[in-house]
N, C-alpha and C positions, 0 to 999 in steps of 0.2 A: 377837875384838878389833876394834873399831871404827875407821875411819878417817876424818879429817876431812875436811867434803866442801870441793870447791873451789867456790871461785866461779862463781858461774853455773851449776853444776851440779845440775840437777833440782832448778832454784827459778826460779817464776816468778813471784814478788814485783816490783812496779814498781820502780824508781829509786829512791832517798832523796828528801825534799821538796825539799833543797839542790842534787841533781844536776839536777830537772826544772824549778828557779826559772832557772837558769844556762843551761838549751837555747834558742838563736833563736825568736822565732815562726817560723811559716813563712811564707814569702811567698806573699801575696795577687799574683797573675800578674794579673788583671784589674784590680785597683786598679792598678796599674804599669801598666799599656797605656793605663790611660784618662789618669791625669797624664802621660802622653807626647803622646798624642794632644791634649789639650787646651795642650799647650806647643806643639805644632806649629801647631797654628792660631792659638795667643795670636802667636807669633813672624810666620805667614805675617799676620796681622792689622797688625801693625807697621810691615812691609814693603810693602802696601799702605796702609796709610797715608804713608810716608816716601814712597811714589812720587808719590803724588796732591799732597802738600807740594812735593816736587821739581817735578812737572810747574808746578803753580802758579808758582812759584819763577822758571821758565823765560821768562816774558812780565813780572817785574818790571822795571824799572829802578833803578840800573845794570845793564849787562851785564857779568856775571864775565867778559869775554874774557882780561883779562892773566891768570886764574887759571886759565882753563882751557887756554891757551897752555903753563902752565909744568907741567901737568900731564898736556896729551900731552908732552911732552920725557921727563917721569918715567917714566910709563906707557909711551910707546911706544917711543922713540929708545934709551933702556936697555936693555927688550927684545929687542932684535935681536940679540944676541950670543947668550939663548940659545935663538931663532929660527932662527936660521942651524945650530948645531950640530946641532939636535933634526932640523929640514929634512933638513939630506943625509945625516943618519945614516938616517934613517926610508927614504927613499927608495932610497936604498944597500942597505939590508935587505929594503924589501918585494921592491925586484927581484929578488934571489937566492929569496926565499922563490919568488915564482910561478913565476920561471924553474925551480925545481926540478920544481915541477907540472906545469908547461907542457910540460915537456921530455919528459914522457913519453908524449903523444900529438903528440907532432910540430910544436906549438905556439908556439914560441920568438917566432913574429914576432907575436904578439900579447901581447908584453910591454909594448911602449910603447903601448898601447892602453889597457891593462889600471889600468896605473901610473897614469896621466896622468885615467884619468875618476876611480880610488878620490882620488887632491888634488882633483881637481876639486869632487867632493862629498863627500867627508866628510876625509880625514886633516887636510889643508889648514885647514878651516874648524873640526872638531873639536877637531884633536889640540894645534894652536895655540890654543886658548881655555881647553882642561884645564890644559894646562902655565903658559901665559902668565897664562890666572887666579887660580891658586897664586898666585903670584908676585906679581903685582896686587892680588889681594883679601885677602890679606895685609898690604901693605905701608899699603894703606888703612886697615885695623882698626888695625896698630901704630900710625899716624899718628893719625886718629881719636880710638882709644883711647884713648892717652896724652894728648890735647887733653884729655877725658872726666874720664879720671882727677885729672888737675892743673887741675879748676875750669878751664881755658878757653874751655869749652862753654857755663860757665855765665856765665861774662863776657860771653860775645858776646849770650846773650838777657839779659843787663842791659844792653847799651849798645842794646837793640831791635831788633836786627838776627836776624835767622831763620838757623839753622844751617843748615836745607837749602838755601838761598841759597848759604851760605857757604862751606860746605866739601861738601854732600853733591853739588849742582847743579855745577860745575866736575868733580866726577872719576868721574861718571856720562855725563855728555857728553863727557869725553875717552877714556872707555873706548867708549862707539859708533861714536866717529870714528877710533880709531888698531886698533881688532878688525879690521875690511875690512882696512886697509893690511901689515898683519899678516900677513892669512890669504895677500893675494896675494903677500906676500914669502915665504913659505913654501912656496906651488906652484912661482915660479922654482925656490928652492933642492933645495925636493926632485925637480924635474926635472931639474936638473942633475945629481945625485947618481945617480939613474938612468941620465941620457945615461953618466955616466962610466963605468959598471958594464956598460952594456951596451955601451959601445963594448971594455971593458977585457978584458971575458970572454968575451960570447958572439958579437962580431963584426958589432955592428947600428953601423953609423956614425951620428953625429950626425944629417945631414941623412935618410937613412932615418926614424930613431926621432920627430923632428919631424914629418917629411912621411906616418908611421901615425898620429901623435897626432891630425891635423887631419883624417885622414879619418873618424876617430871620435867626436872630441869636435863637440858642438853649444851654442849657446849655450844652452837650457836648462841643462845639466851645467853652467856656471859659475857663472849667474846662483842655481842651486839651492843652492849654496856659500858663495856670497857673500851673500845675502842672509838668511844664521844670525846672519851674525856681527855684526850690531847687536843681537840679541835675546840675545846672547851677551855682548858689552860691557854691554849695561844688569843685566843680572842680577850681573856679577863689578862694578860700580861698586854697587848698590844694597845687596847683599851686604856689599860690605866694608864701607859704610856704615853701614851696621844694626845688624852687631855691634860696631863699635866704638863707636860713641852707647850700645850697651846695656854698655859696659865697666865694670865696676868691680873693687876691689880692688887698687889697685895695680898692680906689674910683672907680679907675678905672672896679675891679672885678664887682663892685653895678652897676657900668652902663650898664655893657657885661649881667649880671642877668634880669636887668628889660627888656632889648631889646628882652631877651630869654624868659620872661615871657609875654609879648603882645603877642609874634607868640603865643606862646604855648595854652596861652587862647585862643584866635580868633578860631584856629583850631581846640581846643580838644569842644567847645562849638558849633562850626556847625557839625561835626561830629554827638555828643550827641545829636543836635536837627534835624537830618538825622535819627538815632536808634530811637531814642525816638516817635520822630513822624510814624512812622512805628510800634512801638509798641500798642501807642496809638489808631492808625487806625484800629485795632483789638477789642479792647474792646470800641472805642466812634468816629465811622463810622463818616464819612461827613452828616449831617443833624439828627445824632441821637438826641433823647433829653438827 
């Protein structure tokens, strides 16, 4: 007696014509690397262009001053609230972190030493331009954007007036001039948050933890800090800039923009402080004055 075979069972006939019409192609992985790659450079193309327009922009007359006045207040004076939080909490934490390391060779008094050169050069000037960029390069694309979106972009080149003048030239220069003042209210606070932790727990008084800071810190270590953070301002002002002039679609386009504009800071600013610091360590050495 015979029995019916089952499916798939010692048969190796293809698929129906119906089942193999209905499968995906498969993806071409090289076609897709190469329209990325070629987006990436259409976009960084852009971007250099928007700069070269902006720089031009910069020796017109009039001078945006009232614009660029009301745009560090936006950019930077708002800021500060969550400057200050991110500061002494950061600070607060790394010292426990090293103190835990330190502590096991005998090390403790080389916390404040420790603490005060990582602000110096990088947390300080970094950690404040990822965070504060977000926030920034953001608020620029919503802004932007939504001009973009509701034809006011295109108003302003009908009445002949240049967008990068208008609105990219004001929050490109407020972002290079309020980064520095930023970065250094950040080292206060994360040294504060330090002094307190090491006065709190491990017994290092204030005037101690000061009077190890200054015998190790030099002024290269500042100046190597400080001076990211205008190359840092111009990429989170040009940035938000970019993608909100390229906005379209509506509300929804402004959302897809700002999501596009965190990644794109975050990345392009460790990147430039990867370069930078490397450039730096050329001309102002670890321990130079």
């Amino acid at each position: 007696m015979s029995t019916a075979q089952l499916p798939g069972e010692g048969s190796h006939d293809p698929p129906p014509a119906s089942t193999r019409a209905t499968l995906p192609p498969p993806p071409n992985l090289r076609a897709e690397r190469l329209k990325q790659t070629l987006t990436f450079l259409d976009q960084l193309g852009e971007v250099t262009l928007l700069s070269i327009r902006t720089f031009k922009a910069l020796w017109k007359r009039p001078f945006e001053v009232k614009a660029t006045l009301h745009q560090m207040e936006a950019l930077g004076v708002k800021s500060m609230g969550i400057v200050s939080v991110t500061s002494i909490f950061i600070g607060m934490v790394m010292t426990i972190q090293f103190a835990f390391g330190l502590k096991r060779f005998g090390g403790l008094e080389y916390i404040p030493r420790v603490i005060v050169l990582s602000f110096l050069r990088e947390l300080a000037p970094t950690l404040t331009a990822v965070i504060v960029g977000g926030r920034i390069g953001s608020g620029m694309t919503a802004e932007v954007g939504a001009m973009n979106v509701t034809e006011q972009v295109d108003a302003i080149r009908a009445l002949g007036a240049d967008p990068a003048k208008k609105l990219v030239l004001p929050r490109v220069l407020a972002s290079i001039i309020v980064m520095p003042m930023l970065s250094v209210y950040a080292l206060m606070l994360g040294t504060v948050g330090a002094i307190i932790i090491c006065s709190a727990q491990f017994g290092i008084a204030p005037s101690n933890f000061i009077a190890s800071s200054l015998e190790a810190v030099k002024m290269g270590d500042f100046f190597s800090g400080l001076l990211k953070t205008p190359f840092f301002g111009y990429i989170i002002g040009i940035v938000g800039c970019h993608y909100g002039l390229r906005t379209s679609g509506g509300t929804e386009g402004v959302g897809l923009s700002t999501t596009r504009t965190v990644v794109a800071v975050s990345i392009s600013i460790l990147i430039a402080d990867f370069l930078l610091t490397k450039l730096f360590m050329l001309f102002m050495p670890m321990g130079g004055a």
